[in-house]
C-alpha positions as CSV (number, residue, x, y, z in Angstrom):
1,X,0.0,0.0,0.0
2,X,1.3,3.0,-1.1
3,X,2.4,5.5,1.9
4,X,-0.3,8.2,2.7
5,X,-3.0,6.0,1.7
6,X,-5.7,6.1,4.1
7,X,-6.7,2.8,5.5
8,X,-10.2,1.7,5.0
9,X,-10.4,-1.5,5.7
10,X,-14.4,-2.7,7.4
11,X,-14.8,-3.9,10.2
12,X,-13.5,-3.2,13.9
13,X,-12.2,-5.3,16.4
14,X,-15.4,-6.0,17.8
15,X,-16.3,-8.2,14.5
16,X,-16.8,-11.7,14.7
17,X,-16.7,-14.7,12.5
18,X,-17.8,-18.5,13.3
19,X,-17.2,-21.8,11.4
20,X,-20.8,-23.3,10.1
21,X,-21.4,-26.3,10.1
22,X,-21.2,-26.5,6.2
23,X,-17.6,-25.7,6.7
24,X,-16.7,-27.7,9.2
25,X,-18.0,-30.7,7.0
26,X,-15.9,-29.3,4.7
27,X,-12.9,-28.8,6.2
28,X,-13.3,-32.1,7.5
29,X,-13.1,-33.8,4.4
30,X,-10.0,-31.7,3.2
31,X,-9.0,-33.0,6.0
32,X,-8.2,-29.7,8.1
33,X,-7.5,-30.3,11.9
34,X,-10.8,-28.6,13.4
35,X,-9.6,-29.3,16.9
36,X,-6.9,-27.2,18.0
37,X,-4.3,-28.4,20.6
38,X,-3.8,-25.0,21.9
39,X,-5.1,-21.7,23.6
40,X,-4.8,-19.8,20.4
41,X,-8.9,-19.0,19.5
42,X,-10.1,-20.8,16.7
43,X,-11.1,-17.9,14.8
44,X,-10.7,-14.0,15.3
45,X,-11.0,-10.9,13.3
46,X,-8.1,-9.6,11.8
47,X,-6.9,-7.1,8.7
48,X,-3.8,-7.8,6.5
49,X,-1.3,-5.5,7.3
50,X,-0.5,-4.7,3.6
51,X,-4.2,-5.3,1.7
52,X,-6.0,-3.7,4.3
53,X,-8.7,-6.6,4.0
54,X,-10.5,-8.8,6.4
55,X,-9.2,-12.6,6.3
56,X,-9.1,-16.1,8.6
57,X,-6.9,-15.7,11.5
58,X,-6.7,-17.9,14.5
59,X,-6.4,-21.6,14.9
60,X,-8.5,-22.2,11.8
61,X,-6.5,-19.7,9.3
62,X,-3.1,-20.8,10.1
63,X,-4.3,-24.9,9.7
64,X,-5.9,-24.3,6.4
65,X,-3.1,-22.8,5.2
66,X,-0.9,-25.5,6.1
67,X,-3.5,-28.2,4.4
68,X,-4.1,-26.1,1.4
69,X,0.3,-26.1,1.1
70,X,0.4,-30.0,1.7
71,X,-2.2,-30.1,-1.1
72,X,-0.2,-27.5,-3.6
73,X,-3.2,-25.3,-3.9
74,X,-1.1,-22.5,-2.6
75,X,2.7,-21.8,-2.7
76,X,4.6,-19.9,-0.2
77,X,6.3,-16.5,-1.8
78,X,8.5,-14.0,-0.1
79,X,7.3,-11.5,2.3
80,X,3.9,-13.4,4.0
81,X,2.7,-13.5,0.1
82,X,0.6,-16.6,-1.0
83,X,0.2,-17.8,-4.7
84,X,-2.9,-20.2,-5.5
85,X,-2.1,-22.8,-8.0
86,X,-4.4,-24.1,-11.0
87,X,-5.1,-26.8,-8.9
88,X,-5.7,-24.7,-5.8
89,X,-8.3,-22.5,-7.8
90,X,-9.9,-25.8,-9.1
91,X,-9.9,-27.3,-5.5
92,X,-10.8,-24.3,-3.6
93,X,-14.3,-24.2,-5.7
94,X,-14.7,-27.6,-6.1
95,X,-14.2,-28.9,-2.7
96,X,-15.3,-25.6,-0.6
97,X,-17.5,-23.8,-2.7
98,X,-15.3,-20.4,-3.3
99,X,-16.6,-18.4,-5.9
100,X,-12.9,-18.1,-7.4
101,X,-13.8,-15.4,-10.1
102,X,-14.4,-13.5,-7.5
103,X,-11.1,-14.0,-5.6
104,X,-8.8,-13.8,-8.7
């Protein structure tokens, strides 16, 4: 983000978001750990320091990550930066329903 531009992104620390159980079947069958062995919360609000947009953190974010990497749907680039894969964009509405034009 260039510097001086304002940040905008929605949302405030008071948001919320919750797993349904859609996803969790979901997940499930991608075979994403839904049970986390530690204190960290499973989900919580959080903005990307450099898109200024809303996405997963928590428990949840950080083990669907790792799956969607075991899978190669998404590569690991410098500097926190993701890449899908063909694959990945197949997969991701295939298997969990992501409107991918959306995301691209």
């Amino acid at each position: 983000m260039p510097s001086g531009t304002p940040r905008i992104a929605p949302g405030n620390a008071e948001s919320t978001c919750a797993m349904t159980d859609d996803g969790a079947t979901r997940l499930a069958a991608l075979g994403v750990a839904l049970d986390p062995p530690t204190r960290r919360p499973l989900t919580r609000y959080c903005i990307d320091w450099s898109e200024q947009r809303p996405h997963l953190a928590g428990w949840l974010g950080a083990a669907l990550l790792a799956r969607l990497v075991e899978l190669g749907w998404v590569l690991r680039a410098p500097k926190r930066v993701v890449k899908v894969t063909d694959a990945g964009w197949e997969g991701l509405a295939e298997r969990l329903a992501v409107d991918v034009d959306v995301c691209r």
